[in-house]
C-alpha positions as CSV (number, residue, x, y, z in Angstrom):
1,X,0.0,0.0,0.0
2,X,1.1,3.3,-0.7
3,X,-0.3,7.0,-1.1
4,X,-1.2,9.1,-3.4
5,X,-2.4,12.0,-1.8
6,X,-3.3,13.4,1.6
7,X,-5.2,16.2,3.0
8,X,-8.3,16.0,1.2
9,X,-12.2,16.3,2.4
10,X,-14.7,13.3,2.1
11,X,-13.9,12.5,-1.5
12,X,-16.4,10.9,-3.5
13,X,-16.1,10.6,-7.2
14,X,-12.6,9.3,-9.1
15,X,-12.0,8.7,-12.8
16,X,-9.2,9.0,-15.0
17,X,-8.3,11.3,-17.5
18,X,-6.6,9.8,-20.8
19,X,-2.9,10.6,-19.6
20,X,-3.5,8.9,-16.3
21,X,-4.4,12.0,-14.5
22,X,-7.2,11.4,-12.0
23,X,-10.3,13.6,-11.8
24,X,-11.8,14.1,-7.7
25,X,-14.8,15.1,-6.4
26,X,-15.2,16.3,-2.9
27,X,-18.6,15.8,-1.2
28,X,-18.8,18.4,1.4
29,X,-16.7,21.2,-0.2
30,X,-17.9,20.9,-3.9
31,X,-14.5,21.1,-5.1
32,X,-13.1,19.3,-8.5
33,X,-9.3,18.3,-8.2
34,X,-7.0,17.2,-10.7
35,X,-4.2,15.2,-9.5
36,X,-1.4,16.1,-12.1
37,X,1.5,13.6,-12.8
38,X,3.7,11.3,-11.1
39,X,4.1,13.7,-8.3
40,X,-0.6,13.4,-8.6
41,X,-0.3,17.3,-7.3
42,X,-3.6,18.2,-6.5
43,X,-4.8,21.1,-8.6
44,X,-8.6,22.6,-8.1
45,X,-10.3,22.9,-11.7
46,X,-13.6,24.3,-10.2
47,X,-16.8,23.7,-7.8
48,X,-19.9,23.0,-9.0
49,X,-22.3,25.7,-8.0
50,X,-25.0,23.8,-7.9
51,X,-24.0,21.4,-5.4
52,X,-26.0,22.0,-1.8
53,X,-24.3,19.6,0.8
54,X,-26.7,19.2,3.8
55,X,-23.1,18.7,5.7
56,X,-22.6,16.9,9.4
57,X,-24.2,13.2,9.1
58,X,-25.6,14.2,5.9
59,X,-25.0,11.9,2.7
60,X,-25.6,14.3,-0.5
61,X,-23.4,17.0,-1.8
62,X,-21.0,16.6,-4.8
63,X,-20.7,12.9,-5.7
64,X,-20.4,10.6,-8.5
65,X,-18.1,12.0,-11.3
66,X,-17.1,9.9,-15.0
67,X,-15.6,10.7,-18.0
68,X,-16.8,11.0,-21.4
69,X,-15.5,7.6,-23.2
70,X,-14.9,10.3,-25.8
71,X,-13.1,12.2,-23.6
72,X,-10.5,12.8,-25.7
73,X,-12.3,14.6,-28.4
74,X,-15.5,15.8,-26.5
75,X,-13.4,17.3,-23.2
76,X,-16.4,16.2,-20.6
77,X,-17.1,15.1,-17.3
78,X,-20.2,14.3,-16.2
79,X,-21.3,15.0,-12.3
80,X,-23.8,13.9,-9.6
81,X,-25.1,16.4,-7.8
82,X,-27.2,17.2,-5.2
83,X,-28.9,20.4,-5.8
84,X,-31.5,22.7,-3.0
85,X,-34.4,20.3,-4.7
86,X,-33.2,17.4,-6.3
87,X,-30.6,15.0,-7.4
88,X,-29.2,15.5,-10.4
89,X,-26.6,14.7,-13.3
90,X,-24.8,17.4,-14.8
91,X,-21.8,18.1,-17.2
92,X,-19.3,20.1,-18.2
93,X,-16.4,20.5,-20.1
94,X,-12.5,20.1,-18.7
95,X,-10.1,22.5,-20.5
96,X,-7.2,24.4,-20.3
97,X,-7.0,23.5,-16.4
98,X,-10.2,24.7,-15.5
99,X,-13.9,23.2,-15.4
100,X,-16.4,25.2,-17.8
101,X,-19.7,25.9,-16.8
102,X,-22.0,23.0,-16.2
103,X,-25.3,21.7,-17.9
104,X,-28.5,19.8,-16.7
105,X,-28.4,16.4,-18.3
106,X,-30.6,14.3,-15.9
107,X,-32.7,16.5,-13.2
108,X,-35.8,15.0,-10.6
109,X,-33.9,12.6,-8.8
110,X,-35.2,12.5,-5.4
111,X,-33.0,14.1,-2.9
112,X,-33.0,13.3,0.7
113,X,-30.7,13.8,3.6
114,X,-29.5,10.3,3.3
115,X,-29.5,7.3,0.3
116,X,-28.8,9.8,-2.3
117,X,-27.3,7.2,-4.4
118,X,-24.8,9.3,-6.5
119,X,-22.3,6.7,-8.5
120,X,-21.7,7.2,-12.3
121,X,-20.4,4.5,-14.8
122,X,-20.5,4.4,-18.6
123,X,-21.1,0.7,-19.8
124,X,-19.5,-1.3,-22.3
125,X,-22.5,-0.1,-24.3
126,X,-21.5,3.6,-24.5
127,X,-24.3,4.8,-22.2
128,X,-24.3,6.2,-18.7
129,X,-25.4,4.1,-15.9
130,X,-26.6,6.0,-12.4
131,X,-27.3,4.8,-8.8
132,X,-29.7,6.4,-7.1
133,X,-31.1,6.0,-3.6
134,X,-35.0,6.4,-2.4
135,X,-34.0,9.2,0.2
136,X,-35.4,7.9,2.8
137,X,-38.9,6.9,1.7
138,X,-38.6,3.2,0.8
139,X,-41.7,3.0,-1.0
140,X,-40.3,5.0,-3.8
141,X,-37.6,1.9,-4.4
142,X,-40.9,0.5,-5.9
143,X,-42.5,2.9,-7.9
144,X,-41.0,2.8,-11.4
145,X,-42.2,6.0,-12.5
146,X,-39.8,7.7,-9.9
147,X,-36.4,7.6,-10.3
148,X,-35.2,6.9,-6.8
149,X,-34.3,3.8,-5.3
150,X,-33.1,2.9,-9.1
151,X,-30.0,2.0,-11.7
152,X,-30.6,4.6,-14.3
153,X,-29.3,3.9,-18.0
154,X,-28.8,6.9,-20.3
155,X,-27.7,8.7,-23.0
156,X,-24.9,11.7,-22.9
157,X,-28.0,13.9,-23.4
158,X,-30.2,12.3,-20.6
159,X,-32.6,10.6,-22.7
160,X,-33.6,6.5,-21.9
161,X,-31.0,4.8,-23.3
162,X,-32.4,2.3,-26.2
163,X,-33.5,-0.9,-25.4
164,X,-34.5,0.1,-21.6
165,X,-37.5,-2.0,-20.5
166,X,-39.9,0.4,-19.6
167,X,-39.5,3.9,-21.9
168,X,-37.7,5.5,-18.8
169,X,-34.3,5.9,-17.5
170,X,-34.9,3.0,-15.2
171,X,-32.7,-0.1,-15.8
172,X,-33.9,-2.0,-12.3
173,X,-35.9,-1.4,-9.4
174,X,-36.1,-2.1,-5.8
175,X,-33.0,-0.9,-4.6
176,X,-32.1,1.2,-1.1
177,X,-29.1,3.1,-2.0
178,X,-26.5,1.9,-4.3
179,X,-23.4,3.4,-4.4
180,X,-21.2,1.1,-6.3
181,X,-21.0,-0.2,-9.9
182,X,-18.8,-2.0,-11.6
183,X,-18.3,-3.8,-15.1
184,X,-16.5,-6.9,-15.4
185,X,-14.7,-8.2,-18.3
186,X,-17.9,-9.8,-19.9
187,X,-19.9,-6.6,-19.8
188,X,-21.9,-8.1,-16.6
189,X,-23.3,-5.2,-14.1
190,X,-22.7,-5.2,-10.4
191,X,-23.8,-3.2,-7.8
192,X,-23.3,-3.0,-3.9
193,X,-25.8,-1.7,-1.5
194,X,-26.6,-0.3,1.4
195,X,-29.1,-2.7,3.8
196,X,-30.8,-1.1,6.6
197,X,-30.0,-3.5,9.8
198,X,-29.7,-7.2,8.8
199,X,-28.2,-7.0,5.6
200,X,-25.9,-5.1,3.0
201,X,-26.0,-6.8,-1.0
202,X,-23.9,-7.3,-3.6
203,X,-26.2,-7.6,-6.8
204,X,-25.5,-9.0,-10.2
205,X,-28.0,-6.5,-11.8
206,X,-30.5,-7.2,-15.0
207,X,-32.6,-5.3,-16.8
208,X,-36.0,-4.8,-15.6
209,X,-35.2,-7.2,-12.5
210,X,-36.8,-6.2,-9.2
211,X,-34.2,-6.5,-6.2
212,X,-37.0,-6.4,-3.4
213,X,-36.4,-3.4,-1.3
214,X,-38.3,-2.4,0.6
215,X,-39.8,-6.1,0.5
216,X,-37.2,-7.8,1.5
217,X,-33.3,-6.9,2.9
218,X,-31.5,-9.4,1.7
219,X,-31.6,-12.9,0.2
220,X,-35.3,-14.7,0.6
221,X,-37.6,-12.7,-1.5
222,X,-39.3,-14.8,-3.8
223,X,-41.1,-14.6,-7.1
224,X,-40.5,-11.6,-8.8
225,X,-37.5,-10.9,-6.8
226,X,-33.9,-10.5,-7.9
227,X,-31.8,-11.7,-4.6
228,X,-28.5,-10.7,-4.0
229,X,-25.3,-12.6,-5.1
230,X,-23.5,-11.7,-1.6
231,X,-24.9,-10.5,2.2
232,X,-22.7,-9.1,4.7
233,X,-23.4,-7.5,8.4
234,X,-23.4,-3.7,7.9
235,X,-20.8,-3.6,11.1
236,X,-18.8,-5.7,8.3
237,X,-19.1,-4.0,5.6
238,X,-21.5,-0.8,4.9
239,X,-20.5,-0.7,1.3
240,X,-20.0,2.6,-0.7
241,X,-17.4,2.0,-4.3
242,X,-16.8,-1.3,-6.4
243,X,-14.3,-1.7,-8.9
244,X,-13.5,-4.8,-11.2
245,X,-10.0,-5.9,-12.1
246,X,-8.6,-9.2,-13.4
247,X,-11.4,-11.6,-12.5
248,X,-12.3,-10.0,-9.3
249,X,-14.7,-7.5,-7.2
250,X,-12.8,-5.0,-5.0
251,X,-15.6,-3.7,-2.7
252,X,-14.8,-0.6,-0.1
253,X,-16.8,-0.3,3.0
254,X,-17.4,2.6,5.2
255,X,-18.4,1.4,8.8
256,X,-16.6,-1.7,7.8
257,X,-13.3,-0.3,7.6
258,X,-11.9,-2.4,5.2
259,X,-11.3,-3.4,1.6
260,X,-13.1,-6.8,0.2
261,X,-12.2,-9.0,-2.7
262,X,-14.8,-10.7,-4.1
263,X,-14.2,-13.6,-6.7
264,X,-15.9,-13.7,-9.3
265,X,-17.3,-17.5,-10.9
266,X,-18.3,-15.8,-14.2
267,X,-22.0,-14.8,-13.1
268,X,-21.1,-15.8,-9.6
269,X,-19.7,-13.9,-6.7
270,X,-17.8,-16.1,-4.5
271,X,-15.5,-16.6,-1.3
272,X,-15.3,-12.7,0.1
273,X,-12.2,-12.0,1.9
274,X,-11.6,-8.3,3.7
275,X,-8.4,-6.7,3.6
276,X,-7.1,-3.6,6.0
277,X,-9.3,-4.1,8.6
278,X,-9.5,-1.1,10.8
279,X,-5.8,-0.1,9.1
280,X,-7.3,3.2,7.3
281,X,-11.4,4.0,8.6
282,X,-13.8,4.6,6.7
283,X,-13.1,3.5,2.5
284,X,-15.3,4.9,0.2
285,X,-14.2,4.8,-3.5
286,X,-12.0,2.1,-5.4
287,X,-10.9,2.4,-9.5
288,X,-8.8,0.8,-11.6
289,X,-5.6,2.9,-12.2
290,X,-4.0,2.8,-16.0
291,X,-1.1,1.0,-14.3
292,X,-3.3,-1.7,-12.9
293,X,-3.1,-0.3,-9.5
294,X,-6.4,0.3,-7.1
295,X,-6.6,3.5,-5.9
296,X,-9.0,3.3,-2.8
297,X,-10.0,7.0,-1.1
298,X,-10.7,7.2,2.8
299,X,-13.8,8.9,4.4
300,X,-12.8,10.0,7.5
301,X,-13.9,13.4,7.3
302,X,-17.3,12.9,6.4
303,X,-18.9,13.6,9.8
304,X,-18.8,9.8,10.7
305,X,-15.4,8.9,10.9
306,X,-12.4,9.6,13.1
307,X,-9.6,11.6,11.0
308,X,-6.3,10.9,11.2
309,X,-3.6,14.4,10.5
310,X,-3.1,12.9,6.9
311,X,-7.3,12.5,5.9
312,X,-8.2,11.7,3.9
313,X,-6.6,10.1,2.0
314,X,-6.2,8.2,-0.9
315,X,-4.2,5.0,-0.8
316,X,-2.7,2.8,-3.9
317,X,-2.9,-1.0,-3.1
318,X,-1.3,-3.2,-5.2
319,X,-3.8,-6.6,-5.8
């Protein structure tokens, strides 16, 4: 394990720019960071205006960022934000150091003090995928003509992606709050999620499935139901980022304090082992570097954690 950066504020989103440069988002403060070079000096490109952190316990603010697969020729990132009156997806363009003036893409995503959802992915397909949470009112997790409690797939412009199953962003239903997507190597979608007591879930996610929530926390649901592929305590886990990398999940987890490494059975998740237990608080992101590399960002200072002088942090781990 090494480290990449210090001294940063509940970061949230992390892609990578073309050249290996990463791209950060900070929850609370709004702020956009570049880290530039070998040396990954942090350099500020912008805040997004928009952004309206609740702050303290809260779990919205500045989330979920991703790159344009075009990125190279189009110059944009795309954002998930939460605004004074809703969730939303925004971009914006990334040039000459600085981020230009961002653009509603995706707006009426129900906001909420808590499960905000807020993770960004762009598929094998080309189009964007979103997690969203039902902010607080389960029974939205259920209701397909809301887009809370959701995996949203769309288009650069915000429109239903083709092929969705039910002429709307959604892609499945029934979930609490993810926060983590993933692809793996055969274009397979997975998502970890938030329980409430009993149960957190790692889902191998369909189109149109229903994954139960508010029906059901965990595995058990029945017909109709989608259960999940992996259960863990929340104590053990409380999982927030996912990343995929050479025939494995890496999974981090907030009040779990610790890294998992899922295996992967090609459409099964198997044999879970944590890594770091306790070692670095709260872990909230993990990507794929260029080199190969995980980088993994701590949430210590996100009003539930403990800081250490050098938080947060974010930590390269060599699988």
């Amino acid at each position: 394990v090494g480290t990449i950066t210090t001294g940063l504020t509940a970061p949230w989103g992390l892609d990578f720019f073309p050249n290996g440069d990463a791209i950060v988002t900070e929850r609370d403060t709004a702020r956009v960071l570049r880290l530039v070079g070998r040396r990954h000096r942090p350099v500020e490109l912008g805040t997004i205006a928009a952004a309206a952190p609740t702050g303290g316990t809260a779990e919205n603010g500045l989330l979920g960022v991703a790159l344009s697969p075009d990125f190279a020729a189009d110059r944009t990132a795309y954002f998930y934000v939460t605004t004074t009156t809703d969730n939303r997806v925004v971009r914006a363009t990334v040039d000459d150091g600085a981020l230009g003036r961002t653009k509603p893409v995706l707006t009426g995503i129900p906001r909420g003090f808590t499960h905000d959802g807020g993770r960004l992915a762009f598929g094998p397909d080309g189009y964007l995928y979103v997690s969203t949470g039902e902010s607080g009112e389960p029974a939205l997790a259920q209701d397909r003509a809301s887009l809370g409690g959701k995996i949203l797939r769309i288009t650069t412009d915000g429109d239903p992606a083709p092929g969705n199953p039910f002429d709307s962003p959604v892609w499945s239903y029934g979930h609490r709050n993810v926060q983590g997507l993933a692809f793996d190597d055969a274009g397979r979608l997975w998502a970890s999620e938030f329980g409430q007591d009993a149960f957190d879930e790692l889902n191998l996610v369909r189109k149109d499935r229903n994954y139960g929530w508010p029906q059901v926390e965990g595995t058990g649901g029945g017909d109709g139901l989608t259960d999940p592929q992996q259960t863990w305590d929340p104590d053990t886990a409380s999982p927030s980022g996912l990343a995929y990398w050479d025939g494995d999940l890496w999974m981090a987890s907030l009040k779990g304090q610790r890294l998992w490494r899922i295996d992967l059975d090609g459409a099964r998740a198997v044999e879970p082992t944590a890594f770091f237990v306790g070692e670095y608080g709260r872990m909230r992101t993990v990507a794929v570097a260029p080199d190969g590399s995980l980088w993994v960002t701590t949430s210590n200072r996100d009003g539930r954690g403990s800081p250490a002088a050098a938080d947060d942090r974010i930590l390269r781990v060599l699988p």
